[in-house]
N, C-alpha and C positions, 0 to 999 in steps of 0.2 A: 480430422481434427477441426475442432468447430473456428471457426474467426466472427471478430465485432471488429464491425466500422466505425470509427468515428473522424468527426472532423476532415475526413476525406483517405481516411487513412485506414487499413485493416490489419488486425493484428491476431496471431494464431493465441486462442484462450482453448480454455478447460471448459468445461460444461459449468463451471459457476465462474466463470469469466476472469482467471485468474492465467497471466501472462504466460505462454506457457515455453517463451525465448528469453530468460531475463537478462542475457547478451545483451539485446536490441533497447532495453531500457535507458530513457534519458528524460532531464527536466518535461517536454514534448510529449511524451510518452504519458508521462505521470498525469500530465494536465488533463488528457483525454482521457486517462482512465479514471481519474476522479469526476468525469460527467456521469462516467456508472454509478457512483454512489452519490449523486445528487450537490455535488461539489461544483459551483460555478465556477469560483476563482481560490484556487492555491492562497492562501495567507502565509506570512512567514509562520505562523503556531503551524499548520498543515506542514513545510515544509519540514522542522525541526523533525516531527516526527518521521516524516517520509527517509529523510535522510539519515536518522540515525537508525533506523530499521534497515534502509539498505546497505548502512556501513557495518552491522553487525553481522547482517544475513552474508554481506561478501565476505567477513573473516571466520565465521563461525559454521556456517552453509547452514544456517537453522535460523528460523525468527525466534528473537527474548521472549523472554516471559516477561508478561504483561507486569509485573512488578518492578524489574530491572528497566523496563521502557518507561513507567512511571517515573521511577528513581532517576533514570537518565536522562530525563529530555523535563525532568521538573513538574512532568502534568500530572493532577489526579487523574481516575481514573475517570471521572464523570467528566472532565474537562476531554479526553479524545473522545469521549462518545460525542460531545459536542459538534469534536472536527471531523468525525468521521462515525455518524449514527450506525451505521452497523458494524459499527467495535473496531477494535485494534486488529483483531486476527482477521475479521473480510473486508472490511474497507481499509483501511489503514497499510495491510500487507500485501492488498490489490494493487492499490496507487504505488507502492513503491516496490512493485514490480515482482513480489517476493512468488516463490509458487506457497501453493495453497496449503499451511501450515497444517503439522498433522496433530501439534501438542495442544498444551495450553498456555495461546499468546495474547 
């Protein structure tokens, strides 16, 4: 199983570098894995969506559809491309620890 370090820290990922323990996820967690998509500092707009994917992912065991995340967290959709340039479903579902979605999110 492949691991990335960051921060001092090593975590087991996928070969596109999605968490592959999402147990182990916490705010920490999220931080560092937003350096993989070019995210210096979490903003609360980053968090909203981080959190509301991971509350959905915990009750449902699937990431939303990118409509319903729109819908629910108030963003267009050009606005999370914004917070997370390689879209909702790789960065947005990386950071918030989700494994690597198989639909369309």
């Amino acid at each position: 199983m492949p691991e990335i370090v960051l921060n001092g820290k090593t975590y087991p990922v996928d070969e596109d570098g999605f968490l592959q323990e999402p147990g182990i996820w916490n705010d920490e967690v999220a931080s560092d894995l937003a350096i993989t998509e070019g995210i210096d500092e979490m903003t609360e707009s980053h968090w909203r969506v981080v959190r509301y994917l991971r509350q959905y992912w915990l009750e449902f065991e699937i990431a939303p559809m990118v409509r319903k995340l729109c819908k629910e967290t108030g963003f267009k959709l050009a606005e999370i491309y914004d917070l997370f340039p390689s879209g909702p479903a790789k960065g947005a579902c990386k950071v918030a620890g989700l494994p690597k979605p198989t639909g369309c999110v």
